[in-house]
C-alpha angles and dihedrals in degrees: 000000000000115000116252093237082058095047081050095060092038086057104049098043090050089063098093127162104237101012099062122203109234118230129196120194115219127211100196137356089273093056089045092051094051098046082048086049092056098055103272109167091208134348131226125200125230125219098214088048092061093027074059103040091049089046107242128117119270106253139125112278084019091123128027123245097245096053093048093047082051097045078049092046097052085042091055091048086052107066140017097239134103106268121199113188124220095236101180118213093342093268094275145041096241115094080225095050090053087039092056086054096052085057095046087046091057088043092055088062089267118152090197148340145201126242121192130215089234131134098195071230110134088189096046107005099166120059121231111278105245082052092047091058093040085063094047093053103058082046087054092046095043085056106049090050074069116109083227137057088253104179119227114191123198122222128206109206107197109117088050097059106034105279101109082173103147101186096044086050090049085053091051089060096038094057092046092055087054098050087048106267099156089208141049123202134168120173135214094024106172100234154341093289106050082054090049085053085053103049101041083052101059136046105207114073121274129209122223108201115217128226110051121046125021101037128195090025113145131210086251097057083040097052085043095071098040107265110158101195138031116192116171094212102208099337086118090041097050086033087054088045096044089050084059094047085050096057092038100050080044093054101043093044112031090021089220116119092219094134102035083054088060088076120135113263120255093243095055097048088046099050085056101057088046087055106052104088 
């Protein structure tokens, strides 16, 4: 098994601005086996895909740190891969609280995670910017007081709560890149363009998540325009768990078993999980 100071620098190298490194993002270690299995050069989690598997609604304080840390840990002892966590808001308001989870996350066996700008607050879901990169900076400094380049990306979350405010979210970014995040995300941009406007606007490599806006987009347009890194968020886990409504609402209407017979053969599943190291 590769040692996780050499995961880290795996990581981090393989963040390149027009050769994106492609991230999965797993929902359980079979999942994690099988993406391994495929070729997959690191894995990320996602935090809607266990919310889901452990059947509970995807939302901010859903899920407790301990049992997420633990869901990232058993993800980390299933593959030999580099492994980042989607760590939500930090599991606290306070810049120490989020800076106490990135330490935990380096001691579960993680390379790297994501921390939104987020409040779990309907009426007032994004914190006030000078809180949000305040955040952002104890997560930064808890980081580099690792004995690893572990790699913290800052999300801003705008587009996914309402705010579809390009030029705050720019600012956001902007802000974290300042104050040492090694990564910019902000999920649910509207086009190409808006992420052309991202990316020419930072140095240090942002991540476009797949799956929501903007959709048919393909590596190569991505690359083009100089993302770094493309994650799909939970795109596999909602495709696997549409695949199962499908054959349930078949069976139970039509009564024919069309779509539960499209499984995956044995041997392929199988040869995947022999394969993962």
């Amino acid at each position: 098994m590769s040692s996780q100071v050499e995961k880290a620098q795996k990581f981090r190298d393989a963040h390149r601005k027009g050769a994106p490194l492609i991230l999965p993002n797993a929902w359980d270690p079979g999942s994690a086996r099988m993406l391994a299995g495929l070729g997959f050069k690191a894995i990320a989690t996602t935090s809607a895909g266990f919310a889901f598997s452990q059947g509970r609604l995807d939302q901010i304080g859903g899920q407790s740190r301990e049992a997420v840390l633990a869901h990232a840990a058993e993800l980390v002892t299933s593959v030999d891969l580099p492994v980042s966590a989607d760590l939500e808001d930090g599991f606290g308001a306070a810049p120490e609280r989020v800076a106490e989870t990135v330490r935990l996350a380096a001691e579960v066996g993680l390379v790297g995670c994501t921390i939104e700008d987020t409040t779990g607050d309907p009426n007032a879901p994004i914190f006030p910017f000078d809180v949000a990169v305040a955040r952002i900076e104890a997560a930064v400094a808890a980081a580099r007081g690792l004995p690893f380049p572990f790699t913290l990306t800052a999300r801003a979350e705008n587009f996914l709560h309402g705010r579809p405010d390009l030029e705050d979210t720019l600012a956001r970014l902007k802000a974290f890149e300042t104050v040492g995040a090694d990564c910019l995300y902000a999920p649910g941009l509207p086009d190409l363009d808006a992420i052309k406007t991202i990316t020419s606007s930072l140095e240090k490599p942002v991540n476009i998540v797949i799956g929501m806006r903007p959709k048919g987009v393909s590596v190569a347009a991505l690359a083009e325009i100089g993302v770094a890194r493309i994650s799909l968020g939970s795109a596999l886990a909602r495709r696997a768990y549409g695949a199962l409504i499908e054959a349930g609402q078949e069976i139970l209407g039509p009564g024919t078993f069309s779509e539960a017979e499209r499984g995956a053969p044995f041997a392929t599943i199988e040869t995947l999980l022999k394969s993962s190291p």
